[in-house]
C-alpha positions in Angstrom: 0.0 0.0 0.0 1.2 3.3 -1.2 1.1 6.4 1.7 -1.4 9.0 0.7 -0.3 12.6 1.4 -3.2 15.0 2.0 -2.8 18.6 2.2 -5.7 20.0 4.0 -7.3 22.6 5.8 -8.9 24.6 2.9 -11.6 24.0 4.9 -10.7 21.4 7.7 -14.4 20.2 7.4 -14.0 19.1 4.1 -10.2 18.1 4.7 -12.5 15.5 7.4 -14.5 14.2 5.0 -11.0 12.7 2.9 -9.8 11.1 5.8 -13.1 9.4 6.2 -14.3 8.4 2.8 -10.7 6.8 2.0 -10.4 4.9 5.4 -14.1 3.7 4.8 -12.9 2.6 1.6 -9.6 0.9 2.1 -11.6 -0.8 4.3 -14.0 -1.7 2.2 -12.2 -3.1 -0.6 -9.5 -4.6 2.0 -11.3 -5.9 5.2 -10.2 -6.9 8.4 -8.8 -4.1 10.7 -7.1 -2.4 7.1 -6.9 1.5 7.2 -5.3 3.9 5.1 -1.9 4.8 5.2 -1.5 8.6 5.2 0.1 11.9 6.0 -1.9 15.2 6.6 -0.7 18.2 6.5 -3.1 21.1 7.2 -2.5 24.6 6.9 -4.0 27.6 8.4 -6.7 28.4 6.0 -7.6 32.3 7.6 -3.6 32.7 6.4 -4.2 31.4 3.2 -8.2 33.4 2.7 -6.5 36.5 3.4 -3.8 36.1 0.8 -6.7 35.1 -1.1 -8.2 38.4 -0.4 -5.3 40.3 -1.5 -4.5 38.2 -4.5 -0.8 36.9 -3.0 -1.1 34.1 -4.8 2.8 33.6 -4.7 2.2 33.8 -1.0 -0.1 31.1 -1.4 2.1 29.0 -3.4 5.3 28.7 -1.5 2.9 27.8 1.3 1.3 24.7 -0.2 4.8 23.9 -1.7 6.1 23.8 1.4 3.4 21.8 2.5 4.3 19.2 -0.3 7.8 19.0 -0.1 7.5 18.0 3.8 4.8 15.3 2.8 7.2 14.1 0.3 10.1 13.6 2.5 7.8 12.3 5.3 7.5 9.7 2.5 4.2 10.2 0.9 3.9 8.2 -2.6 1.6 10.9 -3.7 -0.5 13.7 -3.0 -3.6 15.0 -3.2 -4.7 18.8 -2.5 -7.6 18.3 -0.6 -9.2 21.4 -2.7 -10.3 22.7 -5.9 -9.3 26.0 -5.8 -5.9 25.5 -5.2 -5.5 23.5 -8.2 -4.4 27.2 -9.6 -1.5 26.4 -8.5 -1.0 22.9 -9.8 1.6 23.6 -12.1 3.6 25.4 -9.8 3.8 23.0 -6.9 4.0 19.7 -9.4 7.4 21.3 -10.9 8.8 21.4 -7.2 8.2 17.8 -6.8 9.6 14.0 -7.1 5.9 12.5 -6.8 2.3 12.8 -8.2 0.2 15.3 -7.3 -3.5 14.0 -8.4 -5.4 16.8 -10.1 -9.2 16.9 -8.8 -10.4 17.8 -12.5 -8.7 14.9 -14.1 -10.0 12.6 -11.8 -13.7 14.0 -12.4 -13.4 14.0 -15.9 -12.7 10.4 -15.8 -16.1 9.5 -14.1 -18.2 11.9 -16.5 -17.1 10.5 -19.4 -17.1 7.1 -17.9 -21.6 8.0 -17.5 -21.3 9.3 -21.2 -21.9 12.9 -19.9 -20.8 16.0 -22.8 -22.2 18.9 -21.1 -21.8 20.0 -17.1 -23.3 22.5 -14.8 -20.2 23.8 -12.6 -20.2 25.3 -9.1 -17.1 26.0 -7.3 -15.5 29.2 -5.9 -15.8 32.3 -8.1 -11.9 31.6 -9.3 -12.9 27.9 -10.3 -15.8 28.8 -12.2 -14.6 31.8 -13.7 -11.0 31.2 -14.5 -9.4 28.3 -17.0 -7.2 26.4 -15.2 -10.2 23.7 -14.1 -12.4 24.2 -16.9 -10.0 23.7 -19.3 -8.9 20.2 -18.0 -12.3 19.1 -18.4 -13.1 20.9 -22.3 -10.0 19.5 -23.2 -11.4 15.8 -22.6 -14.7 17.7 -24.6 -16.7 17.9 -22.0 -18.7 21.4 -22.3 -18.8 23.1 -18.9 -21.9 25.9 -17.7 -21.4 28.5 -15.3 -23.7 30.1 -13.4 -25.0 33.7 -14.1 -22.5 36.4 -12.7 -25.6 37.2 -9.7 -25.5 33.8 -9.0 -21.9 33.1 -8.9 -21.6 35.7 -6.1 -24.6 33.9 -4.4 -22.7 30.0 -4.6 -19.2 32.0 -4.0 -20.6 33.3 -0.6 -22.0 30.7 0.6 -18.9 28.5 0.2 -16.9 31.4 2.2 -19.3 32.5 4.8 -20.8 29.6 5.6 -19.9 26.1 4.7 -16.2 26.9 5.5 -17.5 27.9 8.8 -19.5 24.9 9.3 -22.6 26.5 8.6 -25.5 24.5 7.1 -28.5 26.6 5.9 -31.3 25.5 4.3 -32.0 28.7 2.7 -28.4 28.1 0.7 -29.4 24.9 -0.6 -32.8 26.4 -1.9 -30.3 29.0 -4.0 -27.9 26.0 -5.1 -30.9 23.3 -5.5 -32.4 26.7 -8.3 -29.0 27.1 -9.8 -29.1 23.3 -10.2 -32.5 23.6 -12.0 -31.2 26.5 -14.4 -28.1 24.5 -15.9 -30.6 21.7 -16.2 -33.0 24.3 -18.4 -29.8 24.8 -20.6 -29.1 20.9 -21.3 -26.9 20.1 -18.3 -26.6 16.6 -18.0 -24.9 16.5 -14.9 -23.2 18.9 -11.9 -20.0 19.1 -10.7 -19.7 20.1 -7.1 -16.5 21.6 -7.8 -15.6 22.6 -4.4 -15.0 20.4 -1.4 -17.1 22.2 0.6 -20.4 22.0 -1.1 -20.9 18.2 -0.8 -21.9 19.0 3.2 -24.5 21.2 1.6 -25.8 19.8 -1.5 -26.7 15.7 -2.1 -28.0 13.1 -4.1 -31.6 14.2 -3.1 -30.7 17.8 -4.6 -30.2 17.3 -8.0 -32.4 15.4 -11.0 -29.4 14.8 -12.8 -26.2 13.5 -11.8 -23.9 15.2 -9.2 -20.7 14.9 -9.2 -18.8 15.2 -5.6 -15.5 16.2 -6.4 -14.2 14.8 -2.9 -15.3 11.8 -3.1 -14.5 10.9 -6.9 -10.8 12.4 -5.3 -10.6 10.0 -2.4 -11.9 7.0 -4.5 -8.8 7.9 -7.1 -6.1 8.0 -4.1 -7.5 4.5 -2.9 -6.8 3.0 -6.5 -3.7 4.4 -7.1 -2.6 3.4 -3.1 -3.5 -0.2 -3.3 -3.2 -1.2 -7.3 
């Protein structure tokens, strides 16, 4: 079994939920008393929302490199960034290291095309939906991506930051995302990615008429495959 290195904390809630959805799995597929092995690292994530703030995204970067690097010499076999945004910086942090760093979007692709899905609804932070370096991964596999109108961009933007990366919950929020959902479905979407690691504690199965895609877990599945095969 190869280790897993996890760099989390963008938010530590979702950060949780990758701990818990590959040790249910390795289980799983394993048995017996079989858990995952693994490194975490977790940064501070107000450090890292303020440089956000401030656009320091160089800032940003040598922190998450950092956070590699030591994951890498604690002897990870690969890593995942437990986040979506962050994958703006994929490049950057890949070129610093000796190991695989497992890009979210790839690993999504993968399971849309595996369904036979062309055309996705996308929700994420306002620099994942808005900026190329996650929807080109997926159109370059031609898979057509929708964003959300620039009103409601703001609306699934600040509900990632002020609430579910608080541990907030509110029904209200998931009436906005469950009507966003509805309007990519009125322009031919045939499925949704939840494109940011947070919203999977807001939005579920339930939510959605068409397929959803929880970028967390398709993630977490993709480190237990390339751990154990």
């Amino acid at each position: 079994m190869k280790t897993i290195g996890l760099i989390g904390g963008m938010s530590w809630e979702s950060t949780a939920e990758y701990y818990r959805l590959i040790n249910e799995e390795i289980k799983s597929r394993m048995g017996g008393f079989h858990s995952a092995k693994c490194l975490l690292y977790s940064v501070d994530f107000g450090e890292i929302e303020n440089y956000m703030k401030t656009e320091q995204w160089d800032k940003i970067g040598r922190i998450l490199i950092n956070a590699a690097k030591n994951l890498e010499n604690g002897g990870a076999g690969f890593i995942l960034l437990c986040t979506n945004t962050m994958h703006k910086l994929f490049e950057q942090i890949q070129r610093e290291l000796n190991i695989e760093l497992l890009h979210i979007a790839d690993a999504t692709a993968e399971k849309i095309l595996e369904m036979g899905i062309k055309k996705v609804g996308l929700l994420g932070t306002r620099q994942t939906m808005e900026q190329n370096f996650y929807k080109s991964r997926l159109e370059q596999e031609g898979i057509q991506v929708l964003i959300p109108n620039e009103k409601d961009r703001q609306i699934v933007h600040e509900v990632i930051f002020n609430e579910l990366c608080l541990g907030k919950i509110k029904q209200e929020s998931r009436k906005d995302y469950k009507t966003i959902i509805e309007d990519f479905i009125s322009q031919g979407a045939e499925g949704i990615i939840l494109g940011c690691t947070e919203i999977p504690l807001l939005i579920k199965k339930e939510d959605s008429k068409i397929p959803l895609f929880d970028t967390t877990y398709i993630h977490a599945m993709k480190a237990v495959e390339r751990s154990i095969n």
